[in-house]
Structures are given as C-alpha cells and as structure tokens.
C-alpha atoms as a printed R data frame, in Angstrom:
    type eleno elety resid chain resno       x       y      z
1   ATOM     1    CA   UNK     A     1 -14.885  -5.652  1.282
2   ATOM     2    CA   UNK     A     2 -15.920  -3.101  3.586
3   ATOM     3    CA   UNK     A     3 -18.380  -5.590  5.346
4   ATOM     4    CA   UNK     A     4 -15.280  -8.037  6.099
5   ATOM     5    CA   UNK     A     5 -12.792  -5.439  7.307
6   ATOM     6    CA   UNK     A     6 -14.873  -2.891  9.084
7   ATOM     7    CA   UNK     A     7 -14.837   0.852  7.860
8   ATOM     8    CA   UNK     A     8 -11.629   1.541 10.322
9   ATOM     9    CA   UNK     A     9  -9.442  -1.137  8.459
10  ATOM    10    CA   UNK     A    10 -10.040  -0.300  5.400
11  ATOM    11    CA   UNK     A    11  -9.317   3.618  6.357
12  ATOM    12    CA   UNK     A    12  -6.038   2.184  8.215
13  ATOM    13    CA   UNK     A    13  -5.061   0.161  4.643
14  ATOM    14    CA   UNK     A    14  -5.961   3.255  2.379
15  ATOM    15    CA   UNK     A    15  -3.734   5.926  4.744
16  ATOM    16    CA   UNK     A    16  -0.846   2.853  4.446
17  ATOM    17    CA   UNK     A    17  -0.955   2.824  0.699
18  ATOM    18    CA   UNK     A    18  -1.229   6.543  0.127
19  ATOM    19    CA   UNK     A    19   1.259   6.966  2.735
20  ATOM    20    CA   UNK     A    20   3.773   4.166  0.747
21  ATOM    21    CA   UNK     A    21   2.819   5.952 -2.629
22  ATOM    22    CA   UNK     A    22   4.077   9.417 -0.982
23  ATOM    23    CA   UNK     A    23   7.385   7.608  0.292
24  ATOM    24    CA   UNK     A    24   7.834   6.137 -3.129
25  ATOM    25    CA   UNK     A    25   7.768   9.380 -4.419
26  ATOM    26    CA   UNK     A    26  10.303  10.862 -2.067
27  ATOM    27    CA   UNK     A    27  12.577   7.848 -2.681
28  ATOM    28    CA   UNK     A    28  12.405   8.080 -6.395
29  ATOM    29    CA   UNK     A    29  12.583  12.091 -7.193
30  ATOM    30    CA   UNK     A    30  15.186  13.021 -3.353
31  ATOM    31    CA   UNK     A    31  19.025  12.710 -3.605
32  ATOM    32    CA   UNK     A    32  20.809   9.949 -2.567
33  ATOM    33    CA   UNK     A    33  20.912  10.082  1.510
34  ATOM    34    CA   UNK     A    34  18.086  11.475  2.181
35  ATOM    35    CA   UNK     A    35  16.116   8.254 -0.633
36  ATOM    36    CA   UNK     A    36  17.850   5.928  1.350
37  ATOM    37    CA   UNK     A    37  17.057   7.421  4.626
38  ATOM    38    CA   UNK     A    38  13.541   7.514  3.496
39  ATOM    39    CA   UNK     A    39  13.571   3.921  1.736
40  ATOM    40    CA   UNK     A    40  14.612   2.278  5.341
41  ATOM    41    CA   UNK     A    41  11.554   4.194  7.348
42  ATOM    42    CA   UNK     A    42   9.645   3.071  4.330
43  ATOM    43    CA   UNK     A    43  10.019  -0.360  4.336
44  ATOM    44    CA   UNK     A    44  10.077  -0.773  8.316
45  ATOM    45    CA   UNK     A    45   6.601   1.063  8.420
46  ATOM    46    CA   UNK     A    46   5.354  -0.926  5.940
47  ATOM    47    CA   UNK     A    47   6.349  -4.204  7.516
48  ATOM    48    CA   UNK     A    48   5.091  -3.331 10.907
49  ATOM    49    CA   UNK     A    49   1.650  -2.745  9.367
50  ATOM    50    CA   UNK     A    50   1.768  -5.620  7.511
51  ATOM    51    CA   UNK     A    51   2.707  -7.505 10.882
52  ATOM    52    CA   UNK     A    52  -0.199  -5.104 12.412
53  ATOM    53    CA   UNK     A    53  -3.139  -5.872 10.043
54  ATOM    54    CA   UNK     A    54  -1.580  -9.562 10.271
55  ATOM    55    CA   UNK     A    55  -2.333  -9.927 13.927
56  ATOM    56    CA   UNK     A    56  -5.878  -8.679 13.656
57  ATOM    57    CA   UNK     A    57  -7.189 -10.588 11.340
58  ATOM    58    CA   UNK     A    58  -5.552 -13.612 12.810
59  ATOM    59    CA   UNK     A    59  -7.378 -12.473 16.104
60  ATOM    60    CA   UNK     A    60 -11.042 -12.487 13.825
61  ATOM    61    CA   UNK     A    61 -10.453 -15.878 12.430
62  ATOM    62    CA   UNK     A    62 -13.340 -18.580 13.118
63  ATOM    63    CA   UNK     A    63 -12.536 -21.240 11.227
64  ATOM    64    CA   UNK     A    64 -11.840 -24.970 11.391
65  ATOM    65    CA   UNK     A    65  -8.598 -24.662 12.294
66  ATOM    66    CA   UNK     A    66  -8.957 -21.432 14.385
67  ATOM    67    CA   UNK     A    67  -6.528 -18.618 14.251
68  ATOM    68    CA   UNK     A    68  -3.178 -20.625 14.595
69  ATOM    69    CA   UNK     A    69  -2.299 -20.303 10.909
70  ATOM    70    CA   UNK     A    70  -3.289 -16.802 10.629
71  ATOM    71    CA   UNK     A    71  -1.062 -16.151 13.642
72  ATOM    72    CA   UNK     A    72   1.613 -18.575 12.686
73  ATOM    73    CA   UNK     A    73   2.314 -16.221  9.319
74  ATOM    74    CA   UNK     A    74   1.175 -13.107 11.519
75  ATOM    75    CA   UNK     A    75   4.318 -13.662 13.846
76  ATOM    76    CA   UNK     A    76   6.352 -14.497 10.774
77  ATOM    77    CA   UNK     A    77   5.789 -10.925  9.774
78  ATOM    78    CA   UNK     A    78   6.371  -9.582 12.889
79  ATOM    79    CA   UNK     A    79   9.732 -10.863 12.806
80  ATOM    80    CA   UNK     A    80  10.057  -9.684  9.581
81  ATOM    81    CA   UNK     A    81   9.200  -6.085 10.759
82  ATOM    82    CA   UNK     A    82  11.492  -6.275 13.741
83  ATOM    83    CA   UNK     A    83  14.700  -7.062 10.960
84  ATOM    84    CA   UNK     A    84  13.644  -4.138  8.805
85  ATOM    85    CA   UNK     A    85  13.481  -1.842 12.260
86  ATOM    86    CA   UNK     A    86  16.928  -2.965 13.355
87  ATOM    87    CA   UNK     A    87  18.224  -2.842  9.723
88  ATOM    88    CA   UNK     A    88  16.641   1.033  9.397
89  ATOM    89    CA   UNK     A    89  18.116   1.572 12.976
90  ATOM    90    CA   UNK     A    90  21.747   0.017 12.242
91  ATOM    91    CA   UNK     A    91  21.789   2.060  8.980
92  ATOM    92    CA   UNK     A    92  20.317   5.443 10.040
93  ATOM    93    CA   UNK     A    93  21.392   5.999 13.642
94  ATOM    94    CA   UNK     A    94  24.446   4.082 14.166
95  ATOM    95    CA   UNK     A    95  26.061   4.741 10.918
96  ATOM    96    CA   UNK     A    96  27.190   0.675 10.127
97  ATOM    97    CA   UNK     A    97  28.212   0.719  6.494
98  ATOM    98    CA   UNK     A    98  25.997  -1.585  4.357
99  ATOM    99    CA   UNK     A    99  28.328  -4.681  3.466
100 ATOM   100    CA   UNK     A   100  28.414  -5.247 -0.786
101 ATOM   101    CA   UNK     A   101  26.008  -7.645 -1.717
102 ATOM   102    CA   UNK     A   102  23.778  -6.210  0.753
C-alpha cells in the first residue's frame, strides 16, 4: 500500500483518521452545542479530504480510460464537501435553525 500511495499519503490518510477518531470522541462524550458544533467541522473536514485525496489520485490515473472517471466522482465529492461547508457555515456562524426532518 505504501508503494501505491507514496509515504506522504498514507501519513495525510493516517493524521485524517486519527484526527476523525479524536472528533468522534469529542462528539460522543461533549454536551450538546459544543457535539454539534464539533460534528459540523467534523464532517466538512472529512469531506474536503475525501474530495482532496479524490483529486489526486484522479490526477495519477493511467489507465484505459484515463483519469475522467476518477475525476468525474472526484468533483462529485467536491461538491459534496462544498454542501457540508455551507451546511457547517449556515449552522455555526449564521445561526439558521435546522428545519425537522433535517
């Protein structure tokens, strides 16, 4: 695995996961603002990794097809990451109540 992702991906993946464990933590054991403050930055961070690590491995792909699929579900998380940063944003800074079934 190391070979495939190069030794500063899979340090990048390891520091995401142990940095999503920690958040889960906080979000489990914290009261009820600051879990849900927490849970938003969470899942934005998260998703704009996901988008990140997305994007660079579409950017290594030589295959038949070249990168286009890689990229096509790469930009697909992007915009996934950009709804979870206005969501956090909308939520956190602005103060719009969340409408029930969120």
């Amino acid at each position: 695995m190391q070979q495939a992702l190069g030794r500063n991906a899979v340090k990048a993946l390891a520091i995401t996961l142990a940095a999503s464990a920690a958040a889960g933590l906080i979000v489990f054991f914290a009261p009820g603002g600051v879990s849900d403050t927490v849970g938003n930055l969470t899942v934005a961070a998260v998703a704009s990794a996901a988008a990140a690590f997305g994007i660079a491995v579409a950017l290594k792909q030589n295959t038949r097809h070249g990168f286009r699929p890689f990229f096509a579900l790469s930009i697909g998380l992007a915009l996934w990451a950009a709804a979870e940063l206005l969501w956090a944003y909308l939520t956190i800074v602005a103060g719009v109540e969340i409408p029930y079934p969120g």
